[in-house]
C-alpha positions as CSV (number, residue, x, y, z in Angstrom):
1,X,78.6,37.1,40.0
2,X,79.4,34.3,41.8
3,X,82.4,32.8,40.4
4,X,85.2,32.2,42.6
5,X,83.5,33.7,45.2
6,X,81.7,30.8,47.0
7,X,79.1,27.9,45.6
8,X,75.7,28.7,46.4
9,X,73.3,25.6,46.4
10,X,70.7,26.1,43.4
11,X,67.6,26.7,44.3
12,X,68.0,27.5,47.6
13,X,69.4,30.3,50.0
14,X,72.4,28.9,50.8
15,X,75.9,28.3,49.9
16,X,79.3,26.7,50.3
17,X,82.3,28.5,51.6
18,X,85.2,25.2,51.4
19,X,83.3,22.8,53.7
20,X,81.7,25.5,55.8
21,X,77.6,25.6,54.7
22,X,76.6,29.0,55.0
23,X,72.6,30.5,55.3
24,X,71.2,33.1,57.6
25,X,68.1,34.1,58.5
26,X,66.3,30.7,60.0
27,X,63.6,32.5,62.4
28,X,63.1,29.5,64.4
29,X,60.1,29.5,66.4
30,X,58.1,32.3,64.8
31,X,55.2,29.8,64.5
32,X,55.0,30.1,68.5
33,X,54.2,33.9,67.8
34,X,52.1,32.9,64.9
35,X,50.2,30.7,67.1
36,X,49.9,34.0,69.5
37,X,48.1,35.8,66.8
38,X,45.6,33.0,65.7
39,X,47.5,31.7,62.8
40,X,48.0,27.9,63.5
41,X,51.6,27.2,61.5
42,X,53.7,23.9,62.0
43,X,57.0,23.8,63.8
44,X,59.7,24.6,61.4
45,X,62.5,23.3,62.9
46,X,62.2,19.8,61.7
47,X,62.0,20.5,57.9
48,X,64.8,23.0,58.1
49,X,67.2,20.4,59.8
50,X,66.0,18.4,56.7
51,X,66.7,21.0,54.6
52,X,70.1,22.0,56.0
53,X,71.1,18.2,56.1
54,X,70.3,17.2,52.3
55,X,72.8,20.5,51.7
56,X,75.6,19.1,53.7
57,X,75.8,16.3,51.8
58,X,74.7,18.0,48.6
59,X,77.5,20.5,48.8
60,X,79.7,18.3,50.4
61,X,80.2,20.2,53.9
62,X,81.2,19.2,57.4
63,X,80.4,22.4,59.3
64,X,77.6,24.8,59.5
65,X,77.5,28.6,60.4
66,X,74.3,30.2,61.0
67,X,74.4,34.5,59.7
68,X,72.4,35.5,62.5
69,X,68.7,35.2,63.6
70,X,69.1,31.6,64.3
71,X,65.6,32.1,66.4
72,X,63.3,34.4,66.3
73,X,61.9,35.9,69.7
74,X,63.9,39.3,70.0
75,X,63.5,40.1,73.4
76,X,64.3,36.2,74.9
77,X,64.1,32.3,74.7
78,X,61.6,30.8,76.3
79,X,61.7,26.8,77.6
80,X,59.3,26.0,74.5
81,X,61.5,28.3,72.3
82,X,64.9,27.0,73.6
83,X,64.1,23.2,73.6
84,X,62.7,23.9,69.4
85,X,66.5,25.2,69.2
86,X,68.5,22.5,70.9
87,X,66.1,19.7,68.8
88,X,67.0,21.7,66.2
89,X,70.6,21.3,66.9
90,X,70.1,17.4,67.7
91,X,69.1,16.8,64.3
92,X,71.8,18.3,62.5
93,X,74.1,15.9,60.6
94,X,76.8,18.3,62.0
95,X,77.8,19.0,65.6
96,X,80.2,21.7,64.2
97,X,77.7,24.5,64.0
98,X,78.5,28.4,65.2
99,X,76.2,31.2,64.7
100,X,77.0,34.8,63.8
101,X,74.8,37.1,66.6
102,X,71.7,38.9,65.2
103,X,69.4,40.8,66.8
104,X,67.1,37.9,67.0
105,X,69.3,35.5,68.6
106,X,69.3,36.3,72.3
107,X,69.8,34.0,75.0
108,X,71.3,31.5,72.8
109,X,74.7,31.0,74.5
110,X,75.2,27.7,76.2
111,X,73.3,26.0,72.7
112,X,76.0,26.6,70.1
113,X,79.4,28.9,70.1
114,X,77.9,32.4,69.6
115,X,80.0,34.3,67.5
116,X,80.0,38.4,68.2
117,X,77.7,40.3,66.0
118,X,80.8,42.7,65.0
119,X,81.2,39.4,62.3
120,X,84.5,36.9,61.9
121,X,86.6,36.9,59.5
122,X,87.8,33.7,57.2
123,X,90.1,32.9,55.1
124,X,90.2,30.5,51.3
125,X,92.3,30.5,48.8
126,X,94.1,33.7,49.7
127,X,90.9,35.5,49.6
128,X,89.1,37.0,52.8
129,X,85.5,37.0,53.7
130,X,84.0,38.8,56.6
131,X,80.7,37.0,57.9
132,X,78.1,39.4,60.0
133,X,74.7,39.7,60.4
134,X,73.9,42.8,59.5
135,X,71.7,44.8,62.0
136,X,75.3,46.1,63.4
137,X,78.4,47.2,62.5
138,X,80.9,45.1,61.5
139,X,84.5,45.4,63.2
140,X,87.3,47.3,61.5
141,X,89.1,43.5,60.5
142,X,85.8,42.3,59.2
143,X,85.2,45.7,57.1
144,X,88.7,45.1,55.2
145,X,87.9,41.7,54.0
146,X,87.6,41.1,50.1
147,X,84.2,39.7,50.2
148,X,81.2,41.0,52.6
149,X,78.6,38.0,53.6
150,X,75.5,39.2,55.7
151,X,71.7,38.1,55.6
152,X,69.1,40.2,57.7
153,X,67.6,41.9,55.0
154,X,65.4,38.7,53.8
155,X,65.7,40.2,50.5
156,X,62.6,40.1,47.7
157,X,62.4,41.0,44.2
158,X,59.1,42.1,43.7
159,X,57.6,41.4,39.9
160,X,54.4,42.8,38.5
161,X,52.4,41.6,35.3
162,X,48.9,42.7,33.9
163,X,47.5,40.1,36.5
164,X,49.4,41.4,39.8
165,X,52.5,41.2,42.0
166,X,54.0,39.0,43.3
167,X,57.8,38.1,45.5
168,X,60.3,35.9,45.2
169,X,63.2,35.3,47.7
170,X,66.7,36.5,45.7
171,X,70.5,37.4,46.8
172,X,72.0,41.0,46.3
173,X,75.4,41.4,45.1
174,X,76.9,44.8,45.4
175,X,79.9,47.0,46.1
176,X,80.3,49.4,49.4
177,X,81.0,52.7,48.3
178,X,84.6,54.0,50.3
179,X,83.3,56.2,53.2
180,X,86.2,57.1,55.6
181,X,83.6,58.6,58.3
182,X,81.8,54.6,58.6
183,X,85.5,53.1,58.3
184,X,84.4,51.7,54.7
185,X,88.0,51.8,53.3
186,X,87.3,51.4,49.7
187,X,84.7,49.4,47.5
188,X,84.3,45.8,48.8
189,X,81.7,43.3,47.0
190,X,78.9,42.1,50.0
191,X,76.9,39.4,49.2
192,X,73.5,39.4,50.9
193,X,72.0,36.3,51.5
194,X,68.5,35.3,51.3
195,X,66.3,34.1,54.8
196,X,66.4,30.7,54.8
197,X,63.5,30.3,57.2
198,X,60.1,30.0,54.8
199,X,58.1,32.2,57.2
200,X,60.5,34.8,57.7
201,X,59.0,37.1,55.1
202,X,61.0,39.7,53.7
203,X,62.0,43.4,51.9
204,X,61.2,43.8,48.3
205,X,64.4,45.6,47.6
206,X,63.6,46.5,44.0
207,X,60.7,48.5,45.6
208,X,61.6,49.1,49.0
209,X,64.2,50.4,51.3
210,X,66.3,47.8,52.9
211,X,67.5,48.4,56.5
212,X,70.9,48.5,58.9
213,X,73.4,50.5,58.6
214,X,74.9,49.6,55.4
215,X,71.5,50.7,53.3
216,X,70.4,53.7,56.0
217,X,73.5,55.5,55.5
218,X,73.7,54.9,51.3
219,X,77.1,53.0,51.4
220,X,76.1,50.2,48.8
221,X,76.6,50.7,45.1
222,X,75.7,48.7,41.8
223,X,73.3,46.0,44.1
224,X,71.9,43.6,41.3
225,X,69.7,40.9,42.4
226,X,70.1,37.4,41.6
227,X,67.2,34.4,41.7
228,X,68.2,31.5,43.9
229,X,69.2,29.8,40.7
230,X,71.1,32.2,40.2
231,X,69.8,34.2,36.6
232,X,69.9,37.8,36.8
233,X,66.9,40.2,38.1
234,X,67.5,43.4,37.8
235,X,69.4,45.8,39.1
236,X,68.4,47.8,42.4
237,X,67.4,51.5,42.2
238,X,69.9,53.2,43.0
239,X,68.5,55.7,45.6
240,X,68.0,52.5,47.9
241,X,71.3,50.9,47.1
């Protein structure tokens, strides 16, 4: 499914686009609400600057682009949540680094170029990919690219065995269905992307419905689910695709 499409990085929810690194989902500073509730979790933003820098190199990329919920408060940024971001930021092997707006990410501006959550469009190798988060609509020039890239799902395959569930972080690949009421002007393959953050939690899309306006209003067709190694899962049901 992925074949000349973009490189994802095995094993883990990212992938290469050129020498753009792409993940989404990061959910920076969640421990702080964690920490609200009782639960005593470590600061995240250190291992995922590891993380992200070890795929730079590994994938052989120069710039970064975050597809939405860079942080995690919805409603604001904090001093203790904005200084996590900008040490964040500090660490990265990049300064090149632009995030897609999600509905987590306000108050951001003035840390990295903020791009609009109606998406951006890019161009490779005369094929075009539209990059949004996915709690909004897309713009009309983002909707008409080849290839769809959003994340804000944080999708899960769930499994099930004689000795109990269990989840696994995956990617969906599937096609929009053409809808000329939502400006969906024929079948497009999206690409959802898995939360890179590790206590960002997620939707078991095999068993659940996923959310935003792409799933609420049935315009996604043929979703499959793919491991982060990329082997086949299965195949999404169809009423929640």
């Amino acid at each position: 499914m992925y074949k000349n499409v973009l490189k994802i990085a095995f094993g883990e929810a990212a992938a290469a686009l050129g020498k753009i690194l792409l993940v989404a989902d990061l959910h920076l500073g969640i421990e702080l609400e964690l920490r609200e509730k009782g639960i005593n979790a470590r600061q995240q933003w250190q291992s995922c600057a590891r993380r992200i820098n070890i795929l730079l190199k590994r994938m052989r990329c120069s710039r970064l682009i975050i597809l939405g919920d860079a942080k995690h408060d919805v409603y604001g940024c904090d001093i203790e949540e904005r200084t996590m971001f900008r040490r964040f930021l500090d660490a990265l092997d990049t300064k090149d680094v632009a995030i897609v707006k999600g509905n987590h990410d306000s108050h951001l501006e003035g840390t990295a170029p903020i791009i609009p959550a109606t998406g951006i469009r890019l161009d490779d190798a005369g094929v075009s990919y539209g990059l949004f988060h996915g709690h909004a609509w897309p713009s009309k020039d983002v909707l008409a690219t080849d290839i769809l890239l959003t994340g804000h799902q944080h999708p899960l395959y769930e499994f099930k065995d004689k000795a109990g569930r269990w989840s696994e972080k995956c990617w969906i690949s599937a096609e929009t269905k053409a809808n000329k009421k939502f400006g969906v002007m024929g079948r497009r393959r999206v690409i959802i992307f898995p939360a890179f953050g590790i206590l960002s939690g997620g939707i078991r899309l095999n068993t659940e419905r996923g959310i935003g306006p792409f799933f609420e209003n049935k315009l996604l067709r043929k979703a499959t689910a793919f491991s982060l190694e990329g082997a086949p899962l299965g195949a999404l049901p169809s009423p929640r695709s």
